[in-house]
N, C-alpha and C positions, 0 to 999 in steps of 0.2 A: 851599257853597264858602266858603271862608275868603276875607276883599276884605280884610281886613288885620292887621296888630297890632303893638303897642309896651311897649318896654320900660323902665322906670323907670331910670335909671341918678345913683346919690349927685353923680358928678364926672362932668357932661354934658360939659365939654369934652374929657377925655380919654377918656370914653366914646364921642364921637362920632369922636373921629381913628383911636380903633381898629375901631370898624366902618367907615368910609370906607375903611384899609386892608383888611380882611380883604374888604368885600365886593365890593370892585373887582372882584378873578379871577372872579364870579360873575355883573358887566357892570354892578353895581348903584352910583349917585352920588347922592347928596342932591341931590332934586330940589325940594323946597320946605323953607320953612323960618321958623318962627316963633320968636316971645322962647323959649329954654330946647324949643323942641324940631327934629326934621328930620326929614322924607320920604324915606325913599332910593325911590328909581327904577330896576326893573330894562329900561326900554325899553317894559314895557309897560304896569306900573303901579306906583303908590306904596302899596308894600304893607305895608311893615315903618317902623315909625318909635320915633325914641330921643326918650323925654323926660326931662327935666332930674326928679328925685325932689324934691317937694315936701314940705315936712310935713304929715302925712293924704292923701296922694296914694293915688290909687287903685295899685291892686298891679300889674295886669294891663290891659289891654285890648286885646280884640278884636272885630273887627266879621266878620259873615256876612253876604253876598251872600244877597238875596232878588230873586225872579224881579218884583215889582210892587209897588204901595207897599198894596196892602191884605196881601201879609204884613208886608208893618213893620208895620201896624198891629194885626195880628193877633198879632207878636210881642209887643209891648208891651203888650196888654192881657192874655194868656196871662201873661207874665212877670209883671208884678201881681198876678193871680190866684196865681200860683205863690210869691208872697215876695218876690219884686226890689222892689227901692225905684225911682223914678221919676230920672230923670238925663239927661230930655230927650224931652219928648212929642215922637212923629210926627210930621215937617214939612222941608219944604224948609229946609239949610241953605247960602244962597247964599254965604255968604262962603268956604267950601271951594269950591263952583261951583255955576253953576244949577241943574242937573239933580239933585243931592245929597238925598235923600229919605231920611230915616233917624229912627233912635230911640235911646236912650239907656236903660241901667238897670243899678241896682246889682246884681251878686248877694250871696248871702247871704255869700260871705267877703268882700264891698268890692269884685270885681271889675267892671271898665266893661264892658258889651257892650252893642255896636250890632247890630241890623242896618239893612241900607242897598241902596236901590234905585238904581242910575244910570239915571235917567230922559232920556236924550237929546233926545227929544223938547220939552225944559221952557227954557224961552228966558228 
């Protein structure tokens, strides 16, 4: 299952007013929000997010929902073996939230993928 993804945009601010419009009719509002990027929120998760295009920014990113954190970890060491570049060992990242268990890797075109475990459990 796809848990989320984003897209680069050159002119983040008129990039984001027009997805604010367009994805309202769909129930969807920016629901967090950092320097140069935002969350939208359909009610029941922050799935899609705009970031501001940096220079050398990655292209793409998207993360996949893993059932446990031994497949994040199994992602990420698979994904090494296979040619990804490393863009964030397996671990709790609490500053998105506690429970935030994920990994990080390049693919061979520059792409960011995560996958990511919501660990509830994790305080």
């Amino acid at each position: 299952m796809i848990a989320h993804t984003s897209l680069a945009a050159s002119d983040y601010v008129k990039a984001k007013k027009f997805y604010v419009h367009i994805l309202g009719p769909l129930g969807y509002s920016v629901k967090m929000e950092y320097e140069g990027s935002a969350g939208f929120n359909d009610g029941k998760n922050t799935d899609f997010w705009l970031m501001e295009k940096k220079e050398g920014a990655n292209k793409t990113h998207m993360a996949f929902e893993a059932k446990n954190k031994k497949e994040v970890d199994d992602f990420y060491t698979t994904a090494l073996a296979s040619g990804g570049k490393d863009n964030g060992a397996p671990g709790y990242r609490k500053e998105y939230w506690p429970g935030y268990y994920a990994a990080f890797i390049f693919d061979p075109e520059g792409n960011n993928i995560e996958a990511v475990f919501y660990d509830y459990d994790e305080k």
